[in-house]
VEXDREN-2710 file (C-alpha; in Angstrom, 1 decimal):
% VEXDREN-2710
k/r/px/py/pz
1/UNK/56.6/-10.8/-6.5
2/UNK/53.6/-8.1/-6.6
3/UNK/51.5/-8.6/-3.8
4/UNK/47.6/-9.0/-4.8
5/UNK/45.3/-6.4/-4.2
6/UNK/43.1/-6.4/-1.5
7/UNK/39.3/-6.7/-1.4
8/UNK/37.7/-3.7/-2.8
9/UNK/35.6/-2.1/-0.3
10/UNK/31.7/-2.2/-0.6
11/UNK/31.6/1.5/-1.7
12/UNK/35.0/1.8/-3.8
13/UNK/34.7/5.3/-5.1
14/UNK/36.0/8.1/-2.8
15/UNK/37.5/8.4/-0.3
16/UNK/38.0/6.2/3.4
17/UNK/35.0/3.8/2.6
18/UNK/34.3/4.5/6.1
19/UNK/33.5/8.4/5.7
20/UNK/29.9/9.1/5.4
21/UNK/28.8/11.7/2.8
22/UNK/28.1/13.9/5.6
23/UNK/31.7/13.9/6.7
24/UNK/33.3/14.3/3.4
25/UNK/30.9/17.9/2.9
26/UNK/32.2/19.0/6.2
27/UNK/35.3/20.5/5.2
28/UNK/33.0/22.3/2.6
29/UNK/31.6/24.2/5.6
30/UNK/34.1/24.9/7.7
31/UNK/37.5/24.1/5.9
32/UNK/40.1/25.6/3.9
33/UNK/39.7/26.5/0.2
34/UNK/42.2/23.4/-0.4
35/UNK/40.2/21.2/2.1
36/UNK/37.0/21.9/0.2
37/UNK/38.4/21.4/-3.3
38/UNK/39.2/18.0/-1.9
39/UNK/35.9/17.1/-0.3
40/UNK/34.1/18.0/-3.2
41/UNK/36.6/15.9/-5.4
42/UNK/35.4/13.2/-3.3
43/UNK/31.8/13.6/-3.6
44/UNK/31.8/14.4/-7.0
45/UNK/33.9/10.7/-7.2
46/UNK/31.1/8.8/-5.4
47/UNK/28.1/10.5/-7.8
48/UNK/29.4/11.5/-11.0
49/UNK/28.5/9.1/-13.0
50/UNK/25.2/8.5/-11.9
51/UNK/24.7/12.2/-12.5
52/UNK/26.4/12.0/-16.3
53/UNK/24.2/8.7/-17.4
54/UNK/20.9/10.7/-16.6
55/UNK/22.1/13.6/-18.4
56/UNK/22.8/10.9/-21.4
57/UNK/19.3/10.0/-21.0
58/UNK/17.9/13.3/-20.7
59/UNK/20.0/15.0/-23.6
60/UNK/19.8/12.1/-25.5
61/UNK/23.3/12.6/-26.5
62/UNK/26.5/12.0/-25.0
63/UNK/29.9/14.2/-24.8
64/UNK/30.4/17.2/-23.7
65/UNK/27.6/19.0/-22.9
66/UNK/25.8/16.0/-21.0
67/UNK/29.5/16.3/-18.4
68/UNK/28.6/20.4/-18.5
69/UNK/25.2/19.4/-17.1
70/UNK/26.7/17.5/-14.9
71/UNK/29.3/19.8/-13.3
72/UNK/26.4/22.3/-13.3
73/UNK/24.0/20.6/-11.0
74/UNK/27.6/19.7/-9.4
75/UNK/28.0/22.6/-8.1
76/UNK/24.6/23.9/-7.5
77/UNK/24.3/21.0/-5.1
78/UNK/27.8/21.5/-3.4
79/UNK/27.1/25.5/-3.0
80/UNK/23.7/24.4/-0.7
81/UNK/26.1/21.6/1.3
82/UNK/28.5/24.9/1.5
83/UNK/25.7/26.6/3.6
84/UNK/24.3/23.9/5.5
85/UNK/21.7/21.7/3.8
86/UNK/23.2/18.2/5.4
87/UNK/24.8/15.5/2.7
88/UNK/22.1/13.1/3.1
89/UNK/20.3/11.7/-0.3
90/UNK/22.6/13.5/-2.8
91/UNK/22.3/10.8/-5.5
92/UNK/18.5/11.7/-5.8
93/UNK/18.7/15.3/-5.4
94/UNK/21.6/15.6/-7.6
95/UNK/19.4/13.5/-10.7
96/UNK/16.9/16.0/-10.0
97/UNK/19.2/19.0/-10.3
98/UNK/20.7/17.4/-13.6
99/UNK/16.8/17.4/-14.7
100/UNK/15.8/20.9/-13.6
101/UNK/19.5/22.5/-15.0
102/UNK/18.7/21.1/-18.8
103/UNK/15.0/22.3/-18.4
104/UNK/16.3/25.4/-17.3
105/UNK/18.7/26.0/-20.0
106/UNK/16.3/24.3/-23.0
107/UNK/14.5/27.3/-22.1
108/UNK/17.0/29.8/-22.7
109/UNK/17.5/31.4/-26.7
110/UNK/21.0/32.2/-25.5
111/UNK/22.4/28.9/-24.6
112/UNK/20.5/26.7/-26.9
113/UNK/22.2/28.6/-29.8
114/UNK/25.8/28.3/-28.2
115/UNK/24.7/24.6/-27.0
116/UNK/22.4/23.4/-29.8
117/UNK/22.7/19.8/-28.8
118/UNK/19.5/21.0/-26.3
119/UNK/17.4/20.9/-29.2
120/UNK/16.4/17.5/-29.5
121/UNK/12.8/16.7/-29.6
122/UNK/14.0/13.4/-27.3
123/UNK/16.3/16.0/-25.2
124/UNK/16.3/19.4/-23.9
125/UNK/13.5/20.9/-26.4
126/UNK/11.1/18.1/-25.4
127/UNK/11.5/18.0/-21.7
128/UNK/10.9/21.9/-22.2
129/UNK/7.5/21.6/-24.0
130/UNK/6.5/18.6/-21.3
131/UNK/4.1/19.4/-19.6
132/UNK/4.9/17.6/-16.7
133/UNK/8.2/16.0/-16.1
134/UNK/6.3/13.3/-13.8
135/UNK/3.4/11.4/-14.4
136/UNK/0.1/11.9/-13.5
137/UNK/-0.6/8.6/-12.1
138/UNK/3.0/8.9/-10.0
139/UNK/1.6/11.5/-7.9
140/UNK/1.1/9.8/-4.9
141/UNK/4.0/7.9/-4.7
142/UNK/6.6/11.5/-5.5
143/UNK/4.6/13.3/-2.7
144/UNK/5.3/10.3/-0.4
145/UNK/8.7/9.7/-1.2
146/UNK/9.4/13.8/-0.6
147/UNK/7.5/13.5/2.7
148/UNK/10.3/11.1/4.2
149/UNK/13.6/12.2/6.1
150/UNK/16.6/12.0/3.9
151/UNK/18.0/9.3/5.4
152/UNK/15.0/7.1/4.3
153/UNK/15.3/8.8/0.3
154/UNK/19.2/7.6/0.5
155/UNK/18.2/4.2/1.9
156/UNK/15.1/3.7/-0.7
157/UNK/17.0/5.0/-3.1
158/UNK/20.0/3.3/-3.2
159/UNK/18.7/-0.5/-2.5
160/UNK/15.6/-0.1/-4.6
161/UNK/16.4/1.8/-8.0
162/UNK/20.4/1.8/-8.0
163/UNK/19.8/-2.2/-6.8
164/UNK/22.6/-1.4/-4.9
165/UNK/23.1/-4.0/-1.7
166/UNK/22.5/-2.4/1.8
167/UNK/26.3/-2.0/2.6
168/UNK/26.5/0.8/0.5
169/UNK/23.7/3.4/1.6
170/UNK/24.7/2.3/4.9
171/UNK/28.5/3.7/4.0
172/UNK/26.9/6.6/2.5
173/UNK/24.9/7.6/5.9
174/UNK/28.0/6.6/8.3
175/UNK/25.4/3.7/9.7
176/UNK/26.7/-0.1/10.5
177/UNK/25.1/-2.6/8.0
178/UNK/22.3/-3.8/10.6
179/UNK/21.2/-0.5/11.8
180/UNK/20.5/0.3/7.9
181/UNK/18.7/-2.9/7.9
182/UNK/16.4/-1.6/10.7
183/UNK/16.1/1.9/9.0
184/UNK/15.3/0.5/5.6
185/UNK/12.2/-1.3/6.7
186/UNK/11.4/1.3/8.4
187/UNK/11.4/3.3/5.7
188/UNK/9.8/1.2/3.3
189/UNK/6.8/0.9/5.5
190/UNK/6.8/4.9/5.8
191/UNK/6.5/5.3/1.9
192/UNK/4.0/2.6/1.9
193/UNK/2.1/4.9/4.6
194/UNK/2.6/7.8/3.2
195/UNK/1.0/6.6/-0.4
196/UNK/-2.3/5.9/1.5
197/UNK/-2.2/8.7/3.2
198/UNK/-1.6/11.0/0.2
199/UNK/-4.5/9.5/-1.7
200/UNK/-6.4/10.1/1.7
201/UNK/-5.6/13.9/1.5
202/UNK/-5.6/14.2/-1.6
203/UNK/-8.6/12.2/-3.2
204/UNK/-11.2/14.3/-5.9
205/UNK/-14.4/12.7/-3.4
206/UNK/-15.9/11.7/-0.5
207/UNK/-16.3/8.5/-1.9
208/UNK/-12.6/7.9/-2.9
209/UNK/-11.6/8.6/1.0
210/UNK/-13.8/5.7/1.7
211/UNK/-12.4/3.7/-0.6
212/UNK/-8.4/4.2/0.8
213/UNK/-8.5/1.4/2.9
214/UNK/-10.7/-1.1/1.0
215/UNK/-7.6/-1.4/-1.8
216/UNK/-5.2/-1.0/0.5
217/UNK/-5.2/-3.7/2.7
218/UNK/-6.2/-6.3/0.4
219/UNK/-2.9/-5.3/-2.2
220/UNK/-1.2/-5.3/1.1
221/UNK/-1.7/-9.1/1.8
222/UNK/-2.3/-10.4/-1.4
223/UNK/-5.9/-10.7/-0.7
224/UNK/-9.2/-10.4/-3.2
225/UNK/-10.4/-6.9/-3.7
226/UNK/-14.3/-6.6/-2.7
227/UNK/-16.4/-6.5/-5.7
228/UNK/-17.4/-3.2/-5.3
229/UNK/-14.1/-1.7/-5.2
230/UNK/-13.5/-3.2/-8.8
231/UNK/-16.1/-1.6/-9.8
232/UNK/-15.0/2.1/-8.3
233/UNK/-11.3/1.2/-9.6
234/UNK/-12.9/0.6/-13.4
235/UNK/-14.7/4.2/-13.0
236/UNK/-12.3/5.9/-11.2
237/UNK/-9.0/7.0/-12.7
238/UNK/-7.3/8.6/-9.8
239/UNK/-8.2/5.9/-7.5
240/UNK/-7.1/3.5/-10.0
241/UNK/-3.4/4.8/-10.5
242/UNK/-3.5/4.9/-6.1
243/UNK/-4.2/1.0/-6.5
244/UNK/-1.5/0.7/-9.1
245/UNK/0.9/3.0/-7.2
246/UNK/0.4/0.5/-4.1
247/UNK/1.1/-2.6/-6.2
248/UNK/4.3/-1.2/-7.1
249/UNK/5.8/-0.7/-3.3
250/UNK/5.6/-4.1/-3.3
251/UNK/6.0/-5.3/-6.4
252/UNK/8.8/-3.3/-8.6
253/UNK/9.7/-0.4/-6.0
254/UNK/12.2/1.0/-8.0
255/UNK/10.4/1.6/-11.1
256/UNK/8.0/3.2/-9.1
257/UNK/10.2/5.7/-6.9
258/UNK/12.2/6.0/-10.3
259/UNK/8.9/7.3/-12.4
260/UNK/7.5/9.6/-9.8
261/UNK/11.2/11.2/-8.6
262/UNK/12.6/11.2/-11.9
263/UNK/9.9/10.8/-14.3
264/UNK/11.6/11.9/-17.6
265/UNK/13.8/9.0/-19.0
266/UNK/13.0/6.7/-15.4
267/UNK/13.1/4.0/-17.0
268/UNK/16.1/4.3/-19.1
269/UNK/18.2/5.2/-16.3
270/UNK/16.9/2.3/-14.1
271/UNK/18.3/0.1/-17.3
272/UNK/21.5/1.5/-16.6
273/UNK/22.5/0.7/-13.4
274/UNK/25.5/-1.7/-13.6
275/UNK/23.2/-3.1/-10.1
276/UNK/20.2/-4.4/-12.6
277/UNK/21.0/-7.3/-14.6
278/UNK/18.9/-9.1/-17.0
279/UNK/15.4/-8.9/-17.3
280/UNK/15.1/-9.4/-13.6
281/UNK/16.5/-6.4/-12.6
282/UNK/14.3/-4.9/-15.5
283/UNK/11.0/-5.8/-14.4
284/UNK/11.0/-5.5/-11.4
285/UNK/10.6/-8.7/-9.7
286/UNK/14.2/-9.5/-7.9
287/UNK/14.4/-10.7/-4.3
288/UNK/14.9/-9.8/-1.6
289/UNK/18.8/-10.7/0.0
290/UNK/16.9/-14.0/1.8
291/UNK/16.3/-15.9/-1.1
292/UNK/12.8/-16.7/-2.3
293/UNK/10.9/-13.7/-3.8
294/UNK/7.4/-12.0/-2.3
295/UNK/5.8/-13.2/-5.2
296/UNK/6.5/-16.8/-4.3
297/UNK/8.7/-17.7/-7.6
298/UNK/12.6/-18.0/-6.9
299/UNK/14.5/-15.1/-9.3
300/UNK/17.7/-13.5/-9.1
301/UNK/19.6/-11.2/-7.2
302/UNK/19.5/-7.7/-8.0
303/UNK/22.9/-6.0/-6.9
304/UNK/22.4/-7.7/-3.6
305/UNK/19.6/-5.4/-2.8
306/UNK/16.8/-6.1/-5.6
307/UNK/13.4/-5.3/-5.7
308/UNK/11.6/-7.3/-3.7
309/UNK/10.9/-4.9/-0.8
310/UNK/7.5/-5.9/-0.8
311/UNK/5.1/-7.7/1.7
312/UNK/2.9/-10.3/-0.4
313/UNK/3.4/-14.0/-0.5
314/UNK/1.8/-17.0/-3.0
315/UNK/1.5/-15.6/-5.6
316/UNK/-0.1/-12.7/-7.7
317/UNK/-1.9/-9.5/-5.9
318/UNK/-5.6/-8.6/-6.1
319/UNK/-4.7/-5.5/-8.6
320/UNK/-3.2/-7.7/-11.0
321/UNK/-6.4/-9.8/-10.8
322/UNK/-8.2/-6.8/-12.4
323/UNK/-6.1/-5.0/-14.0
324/UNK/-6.9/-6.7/-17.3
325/UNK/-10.6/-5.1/-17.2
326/UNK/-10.1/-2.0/-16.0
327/UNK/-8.4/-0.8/-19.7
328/UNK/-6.6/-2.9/-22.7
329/UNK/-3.9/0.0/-22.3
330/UNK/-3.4/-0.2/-18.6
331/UNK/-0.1/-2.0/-17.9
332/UNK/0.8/-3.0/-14.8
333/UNK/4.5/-3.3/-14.3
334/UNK/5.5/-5.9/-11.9
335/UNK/2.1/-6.7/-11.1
336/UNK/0.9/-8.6/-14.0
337/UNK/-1.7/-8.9/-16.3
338/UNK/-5.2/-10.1/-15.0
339/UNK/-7.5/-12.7/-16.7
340/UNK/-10.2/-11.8/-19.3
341/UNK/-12.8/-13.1/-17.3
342/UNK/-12.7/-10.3/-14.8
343/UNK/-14.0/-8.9/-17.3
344/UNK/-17.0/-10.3/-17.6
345/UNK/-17.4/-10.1/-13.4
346/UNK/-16.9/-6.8/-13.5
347/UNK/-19.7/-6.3/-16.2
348/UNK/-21.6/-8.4/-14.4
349/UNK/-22.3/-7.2/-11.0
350/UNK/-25.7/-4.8/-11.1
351/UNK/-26.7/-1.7/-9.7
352/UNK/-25.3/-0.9/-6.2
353/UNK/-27.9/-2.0/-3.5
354/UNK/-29.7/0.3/-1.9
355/UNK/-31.5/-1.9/0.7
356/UNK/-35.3/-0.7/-0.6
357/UNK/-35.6/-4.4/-2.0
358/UNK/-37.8/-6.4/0.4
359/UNK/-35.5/-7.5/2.3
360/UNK/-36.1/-7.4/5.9
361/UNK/-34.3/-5.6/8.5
362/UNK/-35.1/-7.8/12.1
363/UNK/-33.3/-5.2/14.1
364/UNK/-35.2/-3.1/13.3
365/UNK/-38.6/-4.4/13.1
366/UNK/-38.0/-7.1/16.3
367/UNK/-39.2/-9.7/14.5
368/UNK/-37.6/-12.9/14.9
369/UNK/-37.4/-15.0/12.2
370/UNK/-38.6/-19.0/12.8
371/UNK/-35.6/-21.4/11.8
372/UNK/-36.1/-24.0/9.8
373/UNK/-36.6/-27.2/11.5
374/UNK/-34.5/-29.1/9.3
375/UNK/-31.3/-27.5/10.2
376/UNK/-28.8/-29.0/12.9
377/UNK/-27.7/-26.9/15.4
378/UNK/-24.2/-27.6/16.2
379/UNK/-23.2/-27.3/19.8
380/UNK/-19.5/-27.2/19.4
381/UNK/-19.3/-24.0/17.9
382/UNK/-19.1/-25.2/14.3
383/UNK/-20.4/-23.8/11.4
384/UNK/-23.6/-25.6/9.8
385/UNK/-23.0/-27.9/7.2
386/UNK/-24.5/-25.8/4.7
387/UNK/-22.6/-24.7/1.0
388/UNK/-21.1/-21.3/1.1
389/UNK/-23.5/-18.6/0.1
390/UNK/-26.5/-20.3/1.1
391/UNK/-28.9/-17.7/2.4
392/UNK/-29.9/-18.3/5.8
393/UNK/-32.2/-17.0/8.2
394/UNK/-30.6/-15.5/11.3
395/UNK/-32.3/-15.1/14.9
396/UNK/-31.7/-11.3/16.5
397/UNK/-29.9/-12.1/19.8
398/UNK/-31.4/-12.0/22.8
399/UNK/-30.7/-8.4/24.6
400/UNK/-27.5/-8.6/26.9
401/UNK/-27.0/-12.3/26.1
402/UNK/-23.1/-12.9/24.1
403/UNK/-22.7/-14.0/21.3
404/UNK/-20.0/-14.6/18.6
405/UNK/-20.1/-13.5/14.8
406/UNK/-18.5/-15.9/12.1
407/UNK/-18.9/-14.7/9.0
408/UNK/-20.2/-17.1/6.5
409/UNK/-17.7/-16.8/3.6
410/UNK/-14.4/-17.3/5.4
411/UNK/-15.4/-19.5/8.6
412/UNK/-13.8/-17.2/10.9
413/UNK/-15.2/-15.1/13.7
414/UNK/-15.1/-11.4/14.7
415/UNK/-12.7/-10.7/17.3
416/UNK/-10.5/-7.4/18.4
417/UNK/-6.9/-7.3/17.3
418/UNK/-4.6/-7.1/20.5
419/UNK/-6.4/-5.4/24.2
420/UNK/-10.0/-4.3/23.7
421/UNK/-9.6/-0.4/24.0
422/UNK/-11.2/2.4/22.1
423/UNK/-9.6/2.7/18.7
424/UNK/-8.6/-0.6/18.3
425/UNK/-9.1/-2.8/15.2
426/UNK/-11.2/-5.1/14.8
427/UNK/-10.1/-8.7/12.4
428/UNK/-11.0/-11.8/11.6
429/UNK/-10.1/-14.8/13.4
430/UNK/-9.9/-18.7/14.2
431/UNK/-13.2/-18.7/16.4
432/UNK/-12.6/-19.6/20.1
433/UNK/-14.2/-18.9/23.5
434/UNK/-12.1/-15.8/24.1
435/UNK/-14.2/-12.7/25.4
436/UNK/-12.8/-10.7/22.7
437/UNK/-14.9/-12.9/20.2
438/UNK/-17.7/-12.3/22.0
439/UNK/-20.5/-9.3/21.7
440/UNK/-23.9/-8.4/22.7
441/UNK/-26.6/-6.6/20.6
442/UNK/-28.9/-3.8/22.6
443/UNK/-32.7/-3.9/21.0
444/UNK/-31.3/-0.1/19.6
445/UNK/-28.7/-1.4/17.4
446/UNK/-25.6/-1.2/19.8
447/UNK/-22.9/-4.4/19.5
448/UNK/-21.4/-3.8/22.7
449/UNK/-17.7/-5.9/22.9
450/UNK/-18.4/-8.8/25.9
451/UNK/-14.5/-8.0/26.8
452/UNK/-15.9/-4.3/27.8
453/UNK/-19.0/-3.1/27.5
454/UNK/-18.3/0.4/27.4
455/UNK/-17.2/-0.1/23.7
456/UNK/-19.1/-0.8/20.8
457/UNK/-18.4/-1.3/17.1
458/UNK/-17.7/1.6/15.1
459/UNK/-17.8/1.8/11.1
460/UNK/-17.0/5.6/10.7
461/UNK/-14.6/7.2/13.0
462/UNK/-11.7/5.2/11.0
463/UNK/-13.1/5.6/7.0
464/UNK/-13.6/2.0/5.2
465/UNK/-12.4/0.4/8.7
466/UNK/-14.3/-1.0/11.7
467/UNK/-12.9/0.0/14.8
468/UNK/-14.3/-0.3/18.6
469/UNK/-15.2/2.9/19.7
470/UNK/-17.0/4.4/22.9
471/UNK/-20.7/3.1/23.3
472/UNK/-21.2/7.1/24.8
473/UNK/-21.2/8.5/20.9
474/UNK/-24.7/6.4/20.9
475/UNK/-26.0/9.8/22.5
476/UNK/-24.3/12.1/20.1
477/UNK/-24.5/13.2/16.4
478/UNK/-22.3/10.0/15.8
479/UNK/-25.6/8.1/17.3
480/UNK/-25.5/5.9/14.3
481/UNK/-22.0/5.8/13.4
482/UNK/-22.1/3.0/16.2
483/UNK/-25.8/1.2/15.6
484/UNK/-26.6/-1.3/13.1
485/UNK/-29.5/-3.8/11.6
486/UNK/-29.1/-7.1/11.3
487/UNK/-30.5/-8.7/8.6
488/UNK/-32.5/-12.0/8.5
489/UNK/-29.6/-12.9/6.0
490/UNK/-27.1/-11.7/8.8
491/UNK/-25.8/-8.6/7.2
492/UNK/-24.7/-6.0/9.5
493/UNK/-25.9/-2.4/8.0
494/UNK/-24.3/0.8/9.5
495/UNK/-27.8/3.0/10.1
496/UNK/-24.8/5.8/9.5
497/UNK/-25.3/4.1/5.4
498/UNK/-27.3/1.5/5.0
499/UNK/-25.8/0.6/1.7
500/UNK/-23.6/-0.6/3.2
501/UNK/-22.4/-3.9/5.3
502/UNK/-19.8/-5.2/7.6
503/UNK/-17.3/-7.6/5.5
504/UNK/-14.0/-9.2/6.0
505/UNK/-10.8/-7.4/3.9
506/UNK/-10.0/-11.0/2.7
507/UNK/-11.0/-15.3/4.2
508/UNK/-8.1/-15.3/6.0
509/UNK/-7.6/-14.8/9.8
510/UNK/-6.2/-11.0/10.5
511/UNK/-8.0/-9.4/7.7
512/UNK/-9.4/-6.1/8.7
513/UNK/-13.5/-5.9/9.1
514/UNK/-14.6/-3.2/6.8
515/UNK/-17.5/-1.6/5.8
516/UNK/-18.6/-2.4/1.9
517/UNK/-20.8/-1.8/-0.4
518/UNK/-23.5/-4.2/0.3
519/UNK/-23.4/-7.0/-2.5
520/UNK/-25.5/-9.6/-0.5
521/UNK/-22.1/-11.8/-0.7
522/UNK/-21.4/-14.4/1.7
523/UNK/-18.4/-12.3/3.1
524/UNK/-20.9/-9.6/4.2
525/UNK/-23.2/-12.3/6.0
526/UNK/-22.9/-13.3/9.8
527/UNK/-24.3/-16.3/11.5
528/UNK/-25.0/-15.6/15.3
529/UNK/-23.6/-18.0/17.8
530/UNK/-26.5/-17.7/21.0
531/UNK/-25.5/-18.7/24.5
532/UNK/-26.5/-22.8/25.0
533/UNK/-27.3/-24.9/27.8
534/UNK/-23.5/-24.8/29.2
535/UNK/-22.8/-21.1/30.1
536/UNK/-19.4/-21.6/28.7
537/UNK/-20.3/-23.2/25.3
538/UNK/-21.5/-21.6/22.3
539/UNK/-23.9/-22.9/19.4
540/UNK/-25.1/-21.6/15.7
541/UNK/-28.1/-19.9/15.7
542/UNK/-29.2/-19.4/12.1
543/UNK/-31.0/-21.9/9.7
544/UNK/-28.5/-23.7/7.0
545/UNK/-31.5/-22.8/4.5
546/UNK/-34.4/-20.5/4.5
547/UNK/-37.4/-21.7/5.3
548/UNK/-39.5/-22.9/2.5
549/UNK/-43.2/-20.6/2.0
550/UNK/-45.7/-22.1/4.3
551/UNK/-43.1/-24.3/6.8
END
């Protein structure tokens, strides 16, 4: 009787599936001529045909000259192993190697008359006359992906555009399955980083680095983008393809690491991974291993590995909320389309304010507006009863006495994020008693942190972020970078820009406190909580409406 065959291992194709890539190029160092031809027989069995479907792609033929290709960039890559570049992420390096040996020939008279299948418009010729093999709006995320170690390329690689599970980078790299869990999250969160980062360093304008953290952590969480920053992503191409480019990490990772690695014929070899199946694997929206997907919709496996290496829950991010009126053209892959009536928002909003239109600024006048009778003051540390958006008169605390901050449109209060320390953030959160919640406002414009006094709010030492920072820069040319007005609508103006005003990231508790464009929103307005009658208990200080002319 023939004995059955036993369980194919998780990476089948050459070699002890236990041997790491690295180990199988070590012979090639080191070895005999007859130990080398082996090792490389090996590799070449784990990534051949990887290597031959992109040159398909790229040729736009099959036969023999896409396997010449191949055994080109074959050997180009094994001749670098041979003198010591390690045998970590050769799947990606060798796709690019198939790339760059085609453009390389396409461009030589000789060989395209021996080889004439190079002359394709779809193959060799075009890729020649490209101008750029990658596009434009995949800069960010190519220069962050080429920024990481190679073990975090294999790892990204590997799970997110061959939708390969985790077992088999892990085989690759010599790791056990649970130490390539840790590294892959590590490394997704390094990408991520570095695609902020990268439109940090590399953005046209002032006024783009301001914006880097205003999209960011909204796509992160799934949050609303701030109206103003819709309005900067309509007019702003290179900020907009950042916002897409940070969609995608979450969304449909390996159509994004595919198109700005790869970019010629991405797409088409993402299609043929025997990992993607069906349109899930196509678009982008698989799950992670757990089950449910970060979109919050249940879909398929990929390969065991899938897409879904992304961070956002319930539902549909901010970009794909306004993606539909930025351009009719702009497609969003994995993200979605947005709504036409963002559209008409967009349109909408007027000219930016420049805070020259009446309004008062009490800080810095002293006045103290008179509340309006009418209003109940809740002692319990609830908001008044009011409708959100409201305007409302706010009273200018009394020097040196705490206070709490809840902003208006999400309910929440201002509070630090972890020990009070210079350089920590500052969030939103479910208001309480705790000292980090509390803060007192000098008659200069200082909102010293109750928890320690020596730290005050800072709006421009981290850009687009509010961070505490060290009251002492009150005496230096950073005077104002810590120093704001308070409104009698309760908008809290850097004097560093006073167009623009403290807001929340997003309503929900742990958003980040940024610095906006004002808008005169209720997410840019602060109601004061003054010390009451019981030192420990706090009340609203702020009318629930203004008062009316005459009162």
């Amino acid at each position: 009787m023939t004995t059955p065959r036993p369980p194919r291992p998780p990476y089948p194709h050459g070699g002890d599936p236990g041997e790491s890539d690295e180990s199988l190029a070590a012979p090639l160092r080191a070895g005999s001529d007859a130990e080398a031809s082996r090792s490389a027989a090996l590799l070449m069995a784990r990534h051949w045909q990887p290597a031959t479907d992109y040159a398909v792609i790229c040729l736009a033929t099959s036969g023999p000259l896409a396997h010449m290709v191949t055994a080109a960039a074959f050997h180009q890559v094994l001749d670098r192993l041979r003198f010591g570049e390690p045998a970590v992420a050769l799947r990606p390096r060798l796709l690019l190697t198939v790339r760059d040996t085609i453009v390389d020939w396409a461009a030589a008279d000789r060989i395209t008359d021996a080889l004439p299948g190079l002359g394709k418009p779809a193959g060799g010729r075009g890729m020649r006359a490209a101008k750029s093999l990658t596009p434009e709006n995949r800069a960010l995320a190519e220069r962050s992906f080429h920024a990481l170690a190679p073990l975090e390329q294999a790892l990204l690689w590997h799970t997110a555009v061959e939708a390969e599970p985790v077992a088999v980078p892990a085989v690759l790299l010599g790791l056990d399955e649970a130490s390539a869990r840790a590294a892959l999250e590590q490394a997704r969160e390094r990408f991520r980083e570095g695609c902020v980062r990268a439109h940090r360093e590399l953005a046209p304008s002032a006024e783009c680095r301001h914006y880097n953290r205003l999209f960011d952590v909204p796509i992160r969480r799934g949050g609303d983008l701030l109206p103003d920053v819709r309005r900067h992503l309509a007019s702003c191409a290179y900020c907009r393809h950042a916002a897409e480019q940070l969609g995608q990490v979450d969304t449909a990772p390996g159509a994004l690491l595919a198109e700005a690695v790869l970019g010629w014929g991405a797409r088409r070899y993402l299609d043929s991974r025997p990992g993607r199946s069906g349109s899930a694997a196509t678009s982008g929206t698989a799950r992670r291993p757990g089950g449910r997907r970060r979109g919050g919709k249940r879909g398929a496996a990929v390969g065991g590995g899938g897409e879904g290496t992304g961070r956002r829950r319930g539902g549909e991010g901010p970009l794909a909320r306004v993606a539909g009126a930025l351009s009719p053209k702009l497609v969003l892959t994995g993200v979605g389309v947005a709504s036409a009536g963002i559209l008409v928002t967009v349109l909408a909003v007027g000219a930016w304010p420049g805070g020259r239109d009446g309004t008062s600024q009490v800080a810095s006048t002293g006045a103290k507006p008179a509340a309006d009778p009418r209003t109940a003051q809740p002692s319990d540390g609830t908001s008044p009863s009011a409708p959100v958006g409201t305007p409302t008169a706010v009273a200018v605390p009394t020097a040196g006495h705490p206070f709490r901050l809840r902003n208006v449109g999400a309910d929440l209060c201002l509070s630090v994020k972890g020990e009070p320390r210079a350089g920590a953030a500052t969030t939103l959160a479910l208001c309480s008693g705790d000292t980090v919640q509390r803060w007192t406002y000098d008659a200069d414009g200082l909102l010293h942190s109750a928890a320690d006094p020596q730290l005050c709010l800072d709006s421009h030492a981290d850009p687009g972020v509010v961070i505490l920072g060290t009251c002492t820069d009150a005496g230096t040319d950073r005077a104002d970078d810590v120093r704001y007005d308070l409104t009698v609508r309760g908008e809290l103006l850097p004097r560093w820009d006073r167009t623009l005003a403290l807001a929340a990231a997003d309503t929900r508790p742990g958003s980040d406190i940024v610095a906006a464009f004002r808008d005169r929103s209720s997410g840019q307005r602060w109601l004061t909580d003054t010390p009451s009658a019981s030192p420990d208990s706090l009340s609203i200080s702020g009318a629930s409406e203004p008062p009316r002319q005459g009162a």
